[in-house]
Every structure is written in structure tokens, then in C-alpha cells.
C-alpha positions, -999 to +999 in steps of 0.1 A: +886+054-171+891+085-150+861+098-163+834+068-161+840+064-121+828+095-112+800+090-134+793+056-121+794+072-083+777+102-096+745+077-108+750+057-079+743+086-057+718+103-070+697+072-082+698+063-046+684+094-029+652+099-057+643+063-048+646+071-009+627+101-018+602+082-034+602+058-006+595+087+020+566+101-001+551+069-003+552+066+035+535+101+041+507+091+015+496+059+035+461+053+038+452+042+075+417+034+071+400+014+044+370-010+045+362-036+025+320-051+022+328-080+017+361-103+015+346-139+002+319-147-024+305-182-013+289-190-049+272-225-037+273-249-064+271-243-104+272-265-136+310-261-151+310-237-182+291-213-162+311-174-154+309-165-118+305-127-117+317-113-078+314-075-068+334-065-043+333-028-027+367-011-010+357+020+015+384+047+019+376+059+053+404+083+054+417+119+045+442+112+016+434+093-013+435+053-015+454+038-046+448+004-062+483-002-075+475-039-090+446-065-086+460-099-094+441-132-094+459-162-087+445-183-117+442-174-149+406-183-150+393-149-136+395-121-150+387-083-126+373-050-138+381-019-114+354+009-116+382+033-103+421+030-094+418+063-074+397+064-048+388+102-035+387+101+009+349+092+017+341+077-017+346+041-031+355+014-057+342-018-072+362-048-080+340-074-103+359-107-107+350-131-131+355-169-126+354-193-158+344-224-142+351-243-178+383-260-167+374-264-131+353-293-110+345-305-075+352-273-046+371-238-059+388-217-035+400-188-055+422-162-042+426-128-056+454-099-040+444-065-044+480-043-034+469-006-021+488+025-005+468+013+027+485+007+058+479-031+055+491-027+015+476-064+006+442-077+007+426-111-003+396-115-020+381-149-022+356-167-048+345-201-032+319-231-046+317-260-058+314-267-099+297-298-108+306-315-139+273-311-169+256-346-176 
């Protein structure tokens, strides 16, 4: 028992300080300026059973490179492709979503969250229309 306390401190104060570490070199790392094209595809009306298929360009306007930590749509009826995770200062990256309209009728409003090491961290892309039912 004598021995497992000061291992147990010992873990508890060294885990700590990487993970501030971490934190601090995240902070330094922080993109300040990023542009996006476009935030919203407006897809106007399609039959259901039809794939919607929505590029969307991210700008990294800054000096230190731009990460895409995670793209994650909010339905499991679109699916994303990322042309590159890493995005070099002065360069940029396409995100292609793809909406499955089978399941879906009348007006979509579809929200994807891209998380970056940008200062505003989230983003929203939107898909928006309105799937008509086949006859």
C-alpha cells in the first residue's frame, strides 16, 4: 500500500502536466484565419432516390497549417470525402458531402460540423432542398 500511493500521485502528476502541455501547444498552433467558399448548398428540388453530391472549399489564409480534426454529418444519410486533412498556409481543401435522399421527403435541412485548429474550431456546413416523393 506504501508503494501504490506514490505511484498513483506519481501518474496523477505527470499525466496532468503532458496534457497541459498538449493543451499549450494546441493554443500556440491556432489558425486565425480561414475561409470557407461556400457554407450552404441550396439543391432546389429532386426526385427521392437521387445522391446529392456538395463541394465545399476551406481557405487557410494564415502562416501555420490548418487541421481538419473530424467532419461529422448529423444524419447518417450523407456521407463526406476530404481531399486533404492538412492544409499547408495559402493552400486549400475540399469537402464533398453526399446526401442519400432515399429515406427522405418534403424540405431537408442538413447540417454537417467540420472541427479545425482555427480560432473559431467549429464550422457548419449546410445541404438544403426539397425531395419529392417518385410517382
Amino acid at each position: 500500500m506504501k508503494i501504490i500511493i506514490p505511484i498513483v500521485i506519481c501518474i496523477f502528476f505527470f499525466g496532468c502536466q503532458s496534457k497541459t502541455k498538449a493543451t499549450d501547444l494546441e493554443k500556440k498552433n491556432i489558425v486565425n484565419h480561414i475561409k470557407w467558399d461556400i457554407k450552404t448548398v441550396d439543391f432546389g428540388t429532386v426526385n427521392q432516390d437521387t445522391v446529392i453530391e456538395a463541394r465545399f472549399h476551406l481557405y487557410n489564409l494564415d502562416t501555420l497549417p490548418l487541421l481538419i480534426y473530424y467532419v461529422n454529418p448529423e444524419c447518417g444519410c450523407t456521407d463526406y470525402k476530404v481531399s486533404s486533412k492538412l492544409i499547408t498556409p495559402q493552400d486549400s481543401s475540399e469537402i464533398t458531402l453526399y446526401l442519400d435522399t432515399q429515406s427522405k421527403q418534403g424540405f431537408q435541412r442538413i447540417i454537417t460540423t467540420v472541427c479545425t485548429n482555427s480560432k473559431q474550431k467549429f464550422s457548419k456546413l449546410t445541404l438544403k432542398g426539397y425531395v419529392s416523393s417518385q410517382k
